[in-house]
PASEBA-1860 file (N, C-alpha, C; in nm, 3 decimals):
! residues 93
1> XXXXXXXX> 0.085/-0.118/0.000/0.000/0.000/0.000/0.089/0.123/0.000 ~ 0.067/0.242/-0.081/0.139/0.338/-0.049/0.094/0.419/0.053 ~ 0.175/0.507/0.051/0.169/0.601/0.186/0.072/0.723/0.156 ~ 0.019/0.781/0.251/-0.077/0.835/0.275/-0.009/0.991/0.220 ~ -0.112/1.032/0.173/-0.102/1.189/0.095/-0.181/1.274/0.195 ~ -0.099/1.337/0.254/-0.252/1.428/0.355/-0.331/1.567/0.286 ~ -0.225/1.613/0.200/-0.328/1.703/0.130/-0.427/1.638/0.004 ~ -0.413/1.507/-0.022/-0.488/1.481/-0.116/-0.578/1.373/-0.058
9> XXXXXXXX> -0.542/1.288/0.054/-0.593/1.196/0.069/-0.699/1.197/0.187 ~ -0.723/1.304/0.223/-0.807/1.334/0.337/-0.927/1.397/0.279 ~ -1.066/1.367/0.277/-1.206/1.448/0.216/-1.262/1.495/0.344 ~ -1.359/1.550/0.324/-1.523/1.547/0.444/-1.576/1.474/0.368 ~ -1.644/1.423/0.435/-1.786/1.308/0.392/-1.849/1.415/0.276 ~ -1.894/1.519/0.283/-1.976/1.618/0.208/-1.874/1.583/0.056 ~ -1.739/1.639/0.027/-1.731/1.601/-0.069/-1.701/1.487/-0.100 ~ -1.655/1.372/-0.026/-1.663/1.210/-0.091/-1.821/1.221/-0.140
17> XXXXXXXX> -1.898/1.278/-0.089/-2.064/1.184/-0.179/-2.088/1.204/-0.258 ~ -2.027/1.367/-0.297/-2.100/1.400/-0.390/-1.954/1.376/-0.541 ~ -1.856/1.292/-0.517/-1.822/1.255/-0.617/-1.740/1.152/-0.541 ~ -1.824/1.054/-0.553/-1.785/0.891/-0.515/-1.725/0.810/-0.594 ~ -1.753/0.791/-0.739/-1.731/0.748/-0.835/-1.590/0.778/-0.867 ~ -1.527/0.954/-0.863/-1.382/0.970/-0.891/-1.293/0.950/-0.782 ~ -1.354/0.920/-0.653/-1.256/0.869/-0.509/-1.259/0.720/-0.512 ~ -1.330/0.653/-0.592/-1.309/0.523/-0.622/-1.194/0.518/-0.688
25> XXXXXXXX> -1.215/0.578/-0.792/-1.155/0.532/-0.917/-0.970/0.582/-0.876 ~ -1.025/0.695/-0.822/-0.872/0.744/-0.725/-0.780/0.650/-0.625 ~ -0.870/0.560/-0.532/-0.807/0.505/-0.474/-0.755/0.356/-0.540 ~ -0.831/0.304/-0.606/-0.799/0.204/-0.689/-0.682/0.250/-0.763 ~ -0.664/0.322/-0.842/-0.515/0.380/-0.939/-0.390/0.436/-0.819 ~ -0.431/0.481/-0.746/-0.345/0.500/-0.645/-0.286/0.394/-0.557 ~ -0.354/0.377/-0.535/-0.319/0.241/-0.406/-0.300/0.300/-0.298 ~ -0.331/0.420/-0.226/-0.347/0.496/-0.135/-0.473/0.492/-0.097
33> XXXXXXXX> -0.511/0.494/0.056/-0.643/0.485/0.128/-0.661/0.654/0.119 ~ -0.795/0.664/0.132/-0.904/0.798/0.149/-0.914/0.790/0.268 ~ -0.869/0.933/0.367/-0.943/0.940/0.464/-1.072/1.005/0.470 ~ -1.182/0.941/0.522/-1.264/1.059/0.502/-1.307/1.096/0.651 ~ -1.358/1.197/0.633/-1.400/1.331/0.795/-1.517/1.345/0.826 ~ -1.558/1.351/0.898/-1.733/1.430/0.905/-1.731/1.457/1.061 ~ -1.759/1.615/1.031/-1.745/1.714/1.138/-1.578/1.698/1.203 ~ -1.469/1.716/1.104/-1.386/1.817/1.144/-1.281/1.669/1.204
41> XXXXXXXX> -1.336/1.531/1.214/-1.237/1.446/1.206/-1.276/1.307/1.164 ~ -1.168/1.187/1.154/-1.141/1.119/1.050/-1.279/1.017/1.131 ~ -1.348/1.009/1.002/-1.459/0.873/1.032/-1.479/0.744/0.987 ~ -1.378/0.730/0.852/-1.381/0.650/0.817/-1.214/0.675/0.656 ~ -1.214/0.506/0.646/-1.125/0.500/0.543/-1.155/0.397/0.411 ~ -1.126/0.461/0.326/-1.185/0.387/0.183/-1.034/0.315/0.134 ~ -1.038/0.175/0.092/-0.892/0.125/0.083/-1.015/0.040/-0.021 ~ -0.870/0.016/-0.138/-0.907/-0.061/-0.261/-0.904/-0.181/-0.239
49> XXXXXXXX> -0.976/-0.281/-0.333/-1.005/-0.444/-0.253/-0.885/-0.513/-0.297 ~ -0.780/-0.497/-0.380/-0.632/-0.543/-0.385/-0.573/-0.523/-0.249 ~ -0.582/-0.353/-0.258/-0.501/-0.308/-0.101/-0.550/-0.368/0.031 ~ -0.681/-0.416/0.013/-0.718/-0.433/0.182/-0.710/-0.630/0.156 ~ -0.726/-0.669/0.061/-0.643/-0.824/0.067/-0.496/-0.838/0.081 ~ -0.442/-0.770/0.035/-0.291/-0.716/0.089/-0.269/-0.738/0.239 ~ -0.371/-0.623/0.265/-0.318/-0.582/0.413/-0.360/-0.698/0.514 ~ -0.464/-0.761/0.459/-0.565/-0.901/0.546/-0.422/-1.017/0.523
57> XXXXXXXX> -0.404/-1.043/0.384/-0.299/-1.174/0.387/-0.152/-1.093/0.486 ~ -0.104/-0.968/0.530/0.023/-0.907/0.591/-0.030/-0.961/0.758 ~ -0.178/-0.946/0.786/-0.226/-0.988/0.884/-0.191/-1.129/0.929 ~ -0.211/-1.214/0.837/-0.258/-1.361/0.885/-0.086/-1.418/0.862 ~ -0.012/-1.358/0.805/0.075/-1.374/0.795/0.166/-1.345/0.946 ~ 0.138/-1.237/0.970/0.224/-1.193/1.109/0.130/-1.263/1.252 ~ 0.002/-1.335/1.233/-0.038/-1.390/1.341/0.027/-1.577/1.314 ~ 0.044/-1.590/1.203/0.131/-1.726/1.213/0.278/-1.682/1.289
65> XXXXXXXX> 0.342/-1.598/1.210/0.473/-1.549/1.273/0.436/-1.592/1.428 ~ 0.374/-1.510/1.522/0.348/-1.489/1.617/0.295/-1.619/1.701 ~ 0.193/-1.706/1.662/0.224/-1.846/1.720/0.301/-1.909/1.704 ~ 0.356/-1.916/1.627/0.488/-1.981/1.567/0.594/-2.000/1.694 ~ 0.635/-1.844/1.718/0.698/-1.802/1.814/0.649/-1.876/1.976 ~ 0.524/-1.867/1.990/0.484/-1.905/2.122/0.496/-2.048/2.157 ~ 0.462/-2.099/2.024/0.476/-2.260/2.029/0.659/-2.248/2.080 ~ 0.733/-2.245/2.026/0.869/-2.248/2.056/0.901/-2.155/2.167
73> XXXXXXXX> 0.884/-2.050/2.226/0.897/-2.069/2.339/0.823/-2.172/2.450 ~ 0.743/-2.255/2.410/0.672/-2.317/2.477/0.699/-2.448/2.480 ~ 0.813/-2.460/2.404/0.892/-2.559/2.381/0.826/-2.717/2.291 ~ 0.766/-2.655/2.162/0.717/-2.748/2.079/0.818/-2.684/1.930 ~ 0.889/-2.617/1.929/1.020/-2.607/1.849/1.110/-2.778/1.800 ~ 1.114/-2.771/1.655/1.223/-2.877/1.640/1.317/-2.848/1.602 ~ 1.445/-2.867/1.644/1.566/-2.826/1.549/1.539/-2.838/1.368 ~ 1.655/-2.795/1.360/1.664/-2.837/1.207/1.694/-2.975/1.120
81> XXXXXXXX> 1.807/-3.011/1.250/1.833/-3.176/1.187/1.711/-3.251/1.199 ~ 1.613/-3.236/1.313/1.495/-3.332/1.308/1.418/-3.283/1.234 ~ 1.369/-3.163/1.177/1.305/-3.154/1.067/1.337/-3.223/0.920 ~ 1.523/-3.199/0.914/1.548/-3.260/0.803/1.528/-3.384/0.786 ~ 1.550/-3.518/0.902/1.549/-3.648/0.917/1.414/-3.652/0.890 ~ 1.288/-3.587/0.930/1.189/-3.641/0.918/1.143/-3.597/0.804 ~ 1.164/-3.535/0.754/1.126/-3.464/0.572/1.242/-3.550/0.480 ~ 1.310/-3.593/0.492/1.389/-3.681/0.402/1.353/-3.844/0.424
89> XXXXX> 1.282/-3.915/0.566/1.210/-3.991/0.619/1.108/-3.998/0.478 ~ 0.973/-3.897/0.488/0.869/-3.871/0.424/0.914/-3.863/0.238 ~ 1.027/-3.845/0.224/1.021/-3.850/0.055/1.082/-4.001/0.035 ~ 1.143/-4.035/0.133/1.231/-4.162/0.062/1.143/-4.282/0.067 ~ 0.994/-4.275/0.113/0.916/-4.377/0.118/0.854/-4.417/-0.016
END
């Protein structure tokens, strides 16, 4: 996702509605999220459906990372040689 434009990427609700169609079409070619405002702060954000599957698979990605980790401190970690013995086990059958 790119990075956020604050003079371009910030609306009020008033003008996102009344031209929805070119803040679509904006954020899609951009790859930058819309902030939009109503009454003077941010209420919501418009992100393109590439960008927000992006950001969902960066998610599920860093919550594997993260059990991953717990399992091995928790001491269900295998070295490497027993991974290798047992993955060279599994092809030579």
């Amino acid at each position: 996702m790119q990075r956020i434009q604050l003079q371009e990427d910030i609306q009020p609700l008033s003008e996102f509605r009344s031209k929805v169609a070119f803040y679509l079409e904006k954020v899609n070619k951009s790859k930058r999220p819309l902030v939009i405002t109503q009454n003077g702060k941010s209420a919501a954000i418009l992100l393109g459906v590439s960008e927000y599957d992006s950001l969902i698979e960066k998610i599920e990605i860093l919550e594997d990372v993260k059990l991953a980790e717990k399992q091995i401190s928790d001491g269900f970690g295998l070295t490497h040689s027993k991974v290798k013995k047992r993955f060279l086990k599994r092809i030579t059958k």
